[in-house]
MARKE-495283 format. One record per residue: x, y, z of N, C-alpha, C, O in turn; residue in three letters. Coordinates in steps of 0.1 Angstrom, whole numbers, plus 5000, padded with zeros to 4 digits. Layout:
<nodes>
XYZXYZXYZXYZALA/...
</nodes>
This chain:
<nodes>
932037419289930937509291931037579304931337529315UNK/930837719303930937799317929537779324928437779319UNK/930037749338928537769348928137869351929037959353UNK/927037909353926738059365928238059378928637969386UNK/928338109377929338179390929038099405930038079412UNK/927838069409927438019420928037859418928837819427UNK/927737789410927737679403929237659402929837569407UNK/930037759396931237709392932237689398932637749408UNK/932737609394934237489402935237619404936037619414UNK/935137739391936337839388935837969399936438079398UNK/935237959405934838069419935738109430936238219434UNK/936037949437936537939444937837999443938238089451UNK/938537949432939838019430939938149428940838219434UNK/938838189420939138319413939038389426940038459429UNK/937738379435937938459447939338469457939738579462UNK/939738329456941438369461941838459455942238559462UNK/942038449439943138539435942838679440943838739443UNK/941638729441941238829443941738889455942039009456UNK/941838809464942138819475943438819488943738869498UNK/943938729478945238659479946338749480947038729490UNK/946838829475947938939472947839059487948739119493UNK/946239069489946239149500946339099516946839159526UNK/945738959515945838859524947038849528947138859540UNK/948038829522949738769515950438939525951338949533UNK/949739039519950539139529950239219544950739309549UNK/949039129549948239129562948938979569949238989581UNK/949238849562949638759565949938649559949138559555UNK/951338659558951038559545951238439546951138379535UNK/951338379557951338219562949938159564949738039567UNK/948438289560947738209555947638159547946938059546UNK/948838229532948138119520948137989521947437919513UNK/948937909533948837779533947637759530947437699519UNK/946637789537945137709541944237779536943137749541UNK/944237879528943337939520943737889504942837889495UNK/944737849503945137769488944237639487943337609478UNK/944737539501944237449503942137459504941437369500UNK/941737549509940537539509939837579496938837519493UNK/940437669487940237719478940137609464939537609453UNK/941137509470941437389459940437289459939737229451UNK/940437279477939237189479937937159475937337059470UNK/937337329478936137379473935837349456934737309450UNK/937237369451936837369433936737249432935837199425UNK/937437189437937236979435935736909440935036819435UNK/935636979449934136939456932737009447931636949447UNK/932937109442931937159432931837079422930837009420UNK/933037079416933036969402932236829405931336769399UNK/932736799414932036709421930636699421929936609418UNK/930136809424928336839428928036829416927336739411UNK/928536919409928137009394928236849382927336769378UNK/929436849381929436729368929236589374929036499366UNK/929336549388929236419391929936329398929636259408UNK/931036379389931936289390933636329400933836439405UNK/934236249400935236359407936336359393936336279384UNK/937636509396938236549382939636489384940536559385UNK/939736379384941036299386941236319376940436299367UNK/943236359373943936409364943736289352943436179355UNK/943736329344943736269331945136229318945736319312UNK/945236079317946536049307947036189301946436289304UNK/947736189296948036349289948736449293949936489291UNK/947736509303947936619310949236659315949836609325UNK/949536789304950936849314951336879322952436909322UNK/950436879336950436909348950536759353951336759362UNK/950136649352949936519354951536479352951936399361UNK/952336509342953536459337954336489348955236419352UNK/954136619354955136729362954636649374955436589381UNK/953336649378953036579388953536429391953736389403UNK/953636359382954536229384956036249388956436169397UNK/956736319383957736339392957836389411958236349422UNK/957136519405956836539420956536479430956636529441UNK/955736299427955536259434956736159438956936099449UNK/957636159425958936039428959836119440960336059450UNK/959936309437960536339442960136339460960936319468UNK/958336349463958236319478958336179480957736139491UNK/958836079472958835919477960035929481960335859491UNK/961236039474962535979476962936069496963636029505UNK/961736189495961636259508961336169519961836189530UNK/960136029515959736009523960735869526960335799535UNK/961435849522962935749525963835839529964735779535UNK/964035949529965036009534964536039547965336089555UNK/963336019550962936059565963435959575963535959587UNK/963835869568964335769577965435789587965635749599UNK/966035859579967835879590967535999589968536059583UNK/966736079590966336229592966836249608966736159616UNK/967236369613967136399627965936449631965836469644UNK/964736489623963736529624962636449622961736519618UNK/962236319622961336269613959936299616959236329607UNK/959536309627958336359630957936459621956936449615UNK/959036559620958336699610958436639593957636659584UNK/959536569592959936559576958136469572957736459561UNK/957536429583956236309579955236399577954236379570UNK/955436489585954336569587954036699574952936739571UNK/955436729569955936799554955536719544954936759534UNK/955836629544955736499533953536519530952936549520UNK/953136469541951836479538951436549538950236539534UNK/951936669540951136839538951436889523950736969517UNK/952536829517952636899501952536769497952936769485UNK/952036649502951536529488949936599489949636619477UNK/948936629497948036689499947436799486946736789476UNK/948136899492948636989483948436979466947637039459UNK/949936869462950236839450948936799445948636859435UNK/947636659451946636599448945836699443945236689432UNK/945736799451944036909450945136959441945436849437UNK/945737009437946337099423945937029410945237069401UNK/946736899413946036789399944636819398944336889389UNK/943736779406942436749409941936889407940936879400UNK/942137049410941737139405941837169390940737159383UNK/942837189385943437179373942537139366941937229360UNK/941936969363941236929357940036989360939337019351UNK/939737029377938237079374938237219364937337219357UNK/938937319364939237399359938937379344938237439337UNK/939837279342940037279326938437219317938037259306UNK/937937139324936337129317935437189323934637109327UNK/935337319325934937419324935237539315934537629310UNK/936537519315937337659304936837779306936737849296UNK/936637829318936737979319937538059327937338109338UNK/938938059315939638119317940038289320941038349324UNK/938738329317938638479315938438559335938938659341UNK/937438429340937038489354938538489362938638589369UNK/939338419362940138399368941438489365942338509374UNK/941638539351942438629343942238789349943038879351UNK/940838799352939938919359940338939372940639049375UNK/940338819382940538829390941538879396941638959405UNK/942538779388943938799389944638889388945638889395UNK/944339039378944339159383943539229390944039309398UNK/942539219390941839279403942839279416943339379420UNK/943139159420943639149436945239159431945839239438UNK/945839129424947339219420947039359424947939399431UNK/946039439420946239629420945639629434945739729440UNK/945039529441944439609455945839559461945939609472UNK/946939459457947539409469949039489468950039509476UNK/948739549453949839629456949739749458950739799462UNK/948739809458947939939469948139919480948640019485UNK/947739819488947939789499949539759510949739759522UNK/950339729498951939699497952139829502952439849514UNK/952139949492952240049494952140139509953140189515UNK/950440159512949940179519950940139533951640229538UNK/950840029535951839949548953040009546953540059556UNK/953640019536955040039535955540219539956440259546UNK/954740289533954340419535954340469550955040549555UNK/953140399557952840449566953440379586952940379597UNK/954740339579955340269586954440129591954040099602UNK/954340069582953439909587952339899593952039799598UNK/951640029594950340069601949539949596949039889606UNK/949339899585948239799582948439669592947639629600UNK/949939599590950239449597950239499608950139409617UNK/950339599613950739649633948839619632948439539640UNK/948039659625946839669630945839589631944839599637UNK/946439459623945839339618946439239635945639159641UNK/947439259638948039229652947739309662948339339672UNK/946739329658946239419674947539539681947839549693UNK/948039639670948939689678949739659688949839729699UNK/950739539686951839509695952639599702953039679694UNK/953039619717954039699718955339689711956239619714UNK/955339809697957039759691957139849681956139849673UNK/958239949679958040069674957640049657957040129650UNK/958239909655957939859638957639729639957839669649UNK/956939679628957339519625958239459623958739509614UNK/959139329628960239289625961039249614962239229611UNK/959339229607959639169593959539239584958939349586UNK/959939209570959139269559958539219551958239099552UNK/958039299540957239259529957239189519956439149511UNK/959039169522959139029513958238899510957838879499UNK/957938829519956738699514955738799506955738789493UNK/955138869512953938919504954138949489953438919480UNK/955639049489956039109472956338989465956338989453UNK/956838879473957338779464956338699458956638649447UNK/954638649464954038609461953738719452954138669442UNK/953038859450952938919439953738909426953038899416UNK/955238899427955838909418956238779410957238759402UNK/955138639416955338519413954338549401954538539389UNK/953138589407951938629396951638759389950538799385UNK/952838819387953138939378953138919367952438989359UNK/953838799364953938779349952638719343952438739331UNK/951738649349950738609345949738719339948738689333UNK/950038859341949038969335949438969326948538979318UNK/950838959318950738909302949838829292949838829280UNK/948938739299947938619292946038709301944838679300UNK/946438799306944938829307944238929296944739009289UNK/943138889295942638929281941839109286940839149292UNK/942839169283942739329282943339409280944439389283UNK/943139539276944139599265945339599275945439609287UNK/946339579261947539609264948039729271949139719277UNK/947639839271948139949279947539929293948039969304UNK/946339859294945639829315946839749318947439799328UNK/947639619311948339539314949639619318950339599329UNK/950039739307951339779308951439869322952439879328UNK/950139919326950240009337950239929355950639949367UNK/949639819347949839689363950839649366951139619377UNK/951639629354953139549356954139689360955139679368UNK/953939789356954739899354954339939369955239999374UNK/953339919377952939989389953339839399953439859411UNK/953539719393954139609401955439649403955839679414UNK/956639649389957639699397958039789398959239799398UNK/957139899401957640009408957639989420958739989427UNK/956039939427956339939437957339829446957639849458UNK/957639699439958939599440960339679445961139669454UNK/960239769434961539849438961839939445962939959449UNK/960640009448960840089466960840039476961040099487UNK/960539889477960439819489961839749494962239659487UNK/962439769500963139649503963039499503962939449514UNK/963039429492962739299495963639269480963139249469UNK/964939269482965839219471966039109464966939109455UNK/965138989467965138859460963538899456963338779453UNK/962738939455961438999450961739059439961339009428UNK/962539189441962939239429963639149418963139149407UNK/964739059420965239009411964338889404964338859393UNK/963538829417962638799406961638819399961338739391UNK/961138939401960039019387960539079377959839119368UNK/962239079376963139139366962938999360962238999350UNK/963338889364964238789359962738739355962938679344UNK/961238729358959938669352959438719344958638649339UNK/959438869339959238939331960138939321959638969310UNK/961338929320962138939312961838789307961038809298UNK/962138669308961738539302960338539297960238459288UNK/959238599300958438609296958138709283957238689275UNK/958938789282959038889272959938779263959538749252UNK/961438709268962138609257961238499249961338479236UNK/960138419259959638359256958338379243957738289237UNK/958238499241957738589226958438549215958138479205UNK/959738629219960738599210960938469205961038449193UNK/960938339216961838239211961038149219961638129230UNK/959938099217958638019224959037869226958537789234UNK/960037829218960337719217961837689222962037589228UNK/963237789220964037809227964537819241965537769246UNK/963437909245963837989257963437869269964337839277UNK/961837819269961837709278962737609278963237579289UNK/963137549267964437449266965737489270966437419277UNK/966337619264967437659273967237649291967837569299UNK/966337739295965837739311965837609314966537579323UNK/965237519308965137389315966837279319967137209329UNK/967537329306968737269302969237339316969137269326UNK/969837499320970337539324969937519339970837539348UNK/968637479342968237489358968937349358969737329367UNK/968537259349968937079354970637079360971037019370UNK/971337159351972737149352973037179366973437109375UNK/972437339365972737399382972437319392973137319402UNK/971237229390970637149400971737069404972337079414UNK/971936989393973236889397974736989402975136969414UNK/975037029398976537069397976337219406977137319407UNK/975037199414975137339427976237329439976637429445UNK/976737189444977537239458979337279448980237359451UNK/979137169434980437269429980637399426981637469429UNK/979537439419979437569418979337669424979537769418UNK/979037659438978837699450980637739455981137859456UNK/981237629455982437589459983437669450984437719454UNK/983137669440984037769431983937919430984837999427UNK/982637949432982138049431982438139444982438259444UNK/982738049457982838089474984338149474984838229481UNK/985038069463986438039466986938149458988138179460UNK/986138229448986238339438986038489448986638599444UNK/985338489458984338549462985238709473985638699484UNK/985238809468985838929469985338939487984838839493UNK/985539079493985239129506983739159504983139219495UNK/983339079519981439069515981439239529980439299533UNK/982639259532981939409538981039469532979939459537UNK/981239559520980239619512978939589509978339689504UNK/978039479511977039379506976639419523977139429534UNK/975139429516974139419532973839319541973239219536UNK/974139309551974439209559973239109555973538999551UNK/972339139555971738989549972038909537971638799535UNK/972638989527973238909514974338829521974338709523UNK/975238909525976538869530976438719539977238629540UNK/975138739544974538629555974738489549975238389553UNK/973938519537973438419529974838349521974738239515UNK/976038429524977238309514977938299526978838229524UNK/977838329536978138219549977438099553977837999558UNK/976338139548975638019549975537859540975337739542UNK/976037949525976337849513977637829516978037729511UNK/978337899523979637809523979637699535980237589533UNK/979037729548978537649557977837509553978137399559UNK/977037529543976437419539976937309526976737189522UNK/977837429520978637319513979837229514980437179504UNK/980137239527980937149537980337049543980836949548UNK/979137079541978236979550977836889538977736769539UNK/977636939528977336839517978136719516977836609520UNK/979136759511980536659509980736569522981536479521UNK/979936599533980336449544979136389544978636329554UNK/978736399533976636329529976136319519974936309518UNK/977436329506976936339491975736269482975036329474UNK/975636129487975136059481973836049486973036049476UNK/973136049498971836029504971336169510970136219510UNK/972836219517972536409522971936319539971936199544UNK/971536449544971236439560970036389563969836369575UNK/969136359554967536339557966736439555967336549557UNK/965436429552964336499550964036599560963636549571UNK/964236719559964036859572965336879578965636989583UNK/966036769578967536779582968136929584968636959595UNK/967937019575968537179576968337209593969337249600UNK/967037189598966637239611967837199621967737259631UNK/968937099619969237049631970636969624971136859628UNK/971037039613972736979612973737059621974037179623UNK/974036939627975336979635976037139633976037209622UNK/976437169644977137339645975637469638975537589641UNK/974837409629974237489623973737599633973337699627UNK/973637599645972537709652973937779659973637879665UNK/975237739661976037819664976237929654975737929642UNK/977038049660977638149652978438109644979038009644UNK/978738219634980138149626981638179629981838299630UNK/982238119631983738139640984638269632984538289620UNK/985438339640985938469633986738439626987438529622UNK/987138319621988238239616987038299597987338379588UNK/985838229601985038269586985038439584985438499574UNK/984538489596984138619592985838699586985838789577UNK/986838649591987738709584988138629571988638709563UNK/988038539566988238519556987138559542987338529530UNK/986238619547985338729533985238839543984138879549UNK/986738919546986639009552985639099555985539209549UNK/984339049567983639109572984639119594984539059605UNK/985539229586986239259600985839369605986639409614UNK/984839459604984339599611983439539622982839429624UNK/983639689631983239629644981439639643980839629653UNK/981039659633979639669626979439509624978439449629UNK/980239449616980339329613980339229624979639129625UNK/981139249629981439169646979939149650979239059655UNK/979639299646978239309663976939209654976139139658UNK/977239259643976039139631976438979635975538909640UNK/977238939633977338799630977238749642977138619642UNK/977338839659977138789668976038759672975838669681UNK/974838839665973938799675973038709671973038689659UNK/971938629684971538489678970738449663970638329660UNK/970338539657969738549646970438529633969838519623UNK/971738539634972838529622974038389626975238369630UNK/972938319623973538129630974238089612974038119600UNK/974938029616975337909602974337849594974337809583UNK/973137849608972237739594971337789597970737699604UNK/970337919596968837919605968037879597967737939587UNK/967237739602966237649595966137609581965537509577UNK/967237699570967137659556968337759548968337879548UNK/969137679542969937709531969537829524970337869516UNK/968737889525968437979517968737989501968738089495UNK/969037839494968837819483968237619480968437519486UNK/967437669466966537559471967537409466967437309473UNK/968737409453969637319452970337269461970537149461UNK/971237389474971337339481970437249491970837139495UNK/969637289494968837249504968337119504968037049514UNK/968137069489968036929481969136819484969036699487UNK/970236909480971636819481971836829494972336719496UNK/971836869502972136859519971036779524971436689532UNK/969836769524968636699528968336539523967936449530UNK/968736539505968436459500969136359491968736249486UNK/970436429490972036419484971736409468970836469462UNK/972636329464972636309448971136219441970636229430UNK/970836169450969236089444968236199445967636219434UNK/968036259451967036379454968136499447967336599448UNK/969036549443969436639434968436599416967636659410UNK/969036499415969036449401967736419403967436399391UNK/966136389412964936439408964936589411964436649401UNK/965136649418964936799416965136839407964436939404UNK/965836809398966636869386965436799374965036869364UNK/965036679376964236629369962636749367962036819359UNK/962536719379961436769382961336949378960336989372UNK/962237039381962337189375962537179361962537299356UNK/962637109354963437109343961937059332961537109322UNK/961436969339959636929336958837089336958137129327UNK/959237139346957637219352958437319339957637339330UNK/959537369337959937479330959537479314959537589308UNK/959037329308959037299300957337319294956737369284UNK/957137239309955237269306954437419309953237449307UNK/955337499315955037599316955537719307955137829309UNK/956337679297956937719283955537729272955537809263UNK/954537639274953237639266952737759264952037779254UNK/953037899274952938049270953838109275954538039282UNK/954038249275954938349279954938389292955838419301UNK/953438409291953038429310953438329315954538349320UNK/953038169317953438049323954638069326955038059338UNK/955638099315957138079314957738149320958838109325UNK/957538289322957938389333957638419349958338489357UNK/956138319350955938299364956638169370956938149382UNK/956938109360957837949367959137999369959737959379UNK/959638109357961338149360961138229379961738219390UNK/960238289377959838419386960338299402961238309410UNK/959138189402959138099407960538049411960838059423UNK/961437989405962637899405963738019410964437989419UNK/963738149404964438259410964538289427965538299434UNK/962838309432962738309448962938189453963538189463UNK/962638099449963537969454965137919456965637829463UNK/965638009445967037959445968038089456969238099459UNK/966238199462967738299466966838359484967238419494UNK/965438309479965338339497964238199505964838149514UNK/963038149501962238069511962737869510962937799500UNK/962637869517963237709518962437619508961237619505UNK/963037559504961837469496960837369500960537259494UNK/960237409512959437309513958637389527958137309536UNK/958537539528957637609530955937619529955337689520UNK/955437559537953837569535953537639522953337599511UNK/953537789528952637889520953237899509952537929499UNK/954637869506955537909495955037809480955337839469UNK/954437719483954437559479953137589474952837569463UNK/952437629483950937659480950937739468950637679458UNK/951137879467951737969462951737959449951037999440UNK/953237859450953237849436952337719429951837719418UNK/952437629436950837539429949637609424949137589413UNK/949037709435948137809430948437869417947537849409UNK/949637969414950138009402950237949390950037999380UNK/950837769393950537719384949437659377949637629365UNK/948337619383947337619385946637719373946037679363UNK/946837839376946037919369947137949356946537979345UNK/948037939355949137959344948737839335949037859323UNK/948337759337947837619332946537659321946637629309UNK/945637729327944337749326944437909316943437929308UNK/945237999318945638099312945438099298944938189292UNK/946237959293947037909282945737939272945937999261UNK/944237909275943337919267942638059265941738089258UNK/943438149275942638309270943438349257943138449251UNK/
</nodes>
């Protein structure tokens, strides 16, 4: 039964989504704590409203995924042991078991209520203002984030728009399950990646190609397509530092390739040396922040061997921002296998291979988890506040979709 709006558990969220996309390109390391209050709020209404509190229930597909996830932060929270970080790995650990709880615990509030439609609404609403707003910033040389920072002395922003487009293009595919004509949908998705594609943010783009397209296969082949995805992430999971290693050992002159691509297979080759002297347990939980040599440069012995020899090249890889290891693998398999070795590969792999399956239940679900598993395997660490949030949020409502 739907509540009045005031009353309902599904407010809270919906008001995120509304919000969330423009938030995400003003700053997007709020979503940590706007997900989290947002989740809170729905669990605590349910609470008021039905009584009772909405603790996951036998069954539940989200409950199944959630049981791993929790094996996978038990095996985290034993690797904190011989971590070089433990302080932080304890402090990660309880911030995404947190997290994981209010997603279960929303979920269900969500689901006995079933109104799916407020949140379907929402969810484009704040998609078209956040990519208006994407725009806008992008256009006007970053005038919005310079303004939201009080005008710093600095001719641009340092960063870009990547977090922000990537959270959009997590929840792109989900406008396939909102209930409204198909041409409003074609003109959202069609105005998502356009504007994806003028931006520079190249793991953004490939993942709104690669969640839209699974989502369009998953039409096709509803029962296929999640089971291949699931088969195919499990394997990579396991067999990533070899593949890595074959693939490094294949790998042509990274001159041509923009220095931050190029960055990024110095980095997977960096780390998959490091694997192999820690296969079985890996370095500990957070470990990335502080493996040995990692904050050094990479020696000209590497830069010549994926011939990056231009004196353009030189002046890149020297300076301190282009280290061997800065805070995270920049892919999420490795980052597992270096942190957590072969016991923590083989649940990661458990665990992606779950979510791919339960999110296979529609087309939209199934292209926001690809969308999902894509920016993970190519730019934010896996165990990123806001990133984590993010996509809990997404799945969350991909969950809840299934019934428009």
């Amino acid at each position: 039964m739907s509540l009045a709006w005031h009353r309902s558990p599904t407010t809270p969220v919906a008001v995120l989504l509304a919000v969330a996309p423009g938030l995400a390109v003003a700053q997007f390391r709020a979503m940590a704590l706007a997900v989290t209050v947002a989740l809170l709020l729905t669990v605590v209404t349910h609470r008021r409203v039905r009584g009772a509190w909405p603790w996951p229930r036998p069954g539940m597909e989200m409950e199944r995924v959630g049981w791993l996830a929790v094996a996978l932060l038990g095996w985290c929270a034993v690797a904190a042991l011989w971590s070089p970080e433990p302080g932080r790995a304890v402090q990660t650990i309880g911030g995404l078991a947190a997290l994981l709880g209010l997603a279960l615990m929303a979920a269900r509030a969500l689901a006995e209520e079933a109104a799916p439609r407020r949140l379907a609404l929402a969810l484009a609403g704040g998609l078209a203002v956040g990519l208006a707003l994407a725009a806008v910033d992008h256009a006007s040389g970053n005038w919005l984030r310079l303004a939201v920072r009080g005008f710093p002395d600095m001719p641009a922003i340092s960063f870009g728009l990547k977090p922000a487009m990537s959270l959009m293009m997590l929840l792109l595919p989900l406008v396939l399950a909102v209930p409204m004509a198909w041409a409003l949908r074609g003109v959202l998705v069609a105005a998502g990646l356009a504007v994806v594609l003028w931006l520079p943010a190249d793991s953004a783009k490939i993942a709104a190609l690669a969640g839209l397209a699974a989502g369009g296969l998953a039409m096709l082949l509803p029962r296929a397509a999640p089971r291949l995805a699931a088969l195919g992430f499990a394997a990579f999971s396991v067999a990533g530092p070899l593949v890595f290693t074959f693939g490094l050992a294949q790998a042509p002159s990274l001159e041509p390739l923009p220095r931050s691509a190029a960055h990024r297979v110095l980095i997977w080759d960096f780390v998959v040396d490091r694997i192999a002297e820690k296969p079985l347990l890996g370095w500990g939980m957070e470990a990335s922040r502080a493996i040995p040599g990692g904050s050094e440069n990479f020696p000209r012995a590497d830069l010549d061997r994926y011939g990056l020899t231009s004196p353009e090249a030189r002046a890149w890889f020297s300076a301190p921002a282009a280290r061997r290891l800065p805070l995270h693998t920049h892919n999420a398999a490795l980052q597992i296998w270096l942190e957590l070795g072969l016991v923590g590969a083989l649940l990661g792999a458990a665990l992606g291979a779950a979510a791919l399956l339960a999110a296979g239940a529609s087309p939209a679900g199934f292209g926001m988890a690809v969308s999902a598993v894509v920016t993970w395997q190519l730019s934010f660490g896996v165990w990123q506040p806001w990133w984590v949030a993010s996509v809990l949020l997404a799945a969350v409502v991909a969950w809840m979709l299934r019934k428009s």
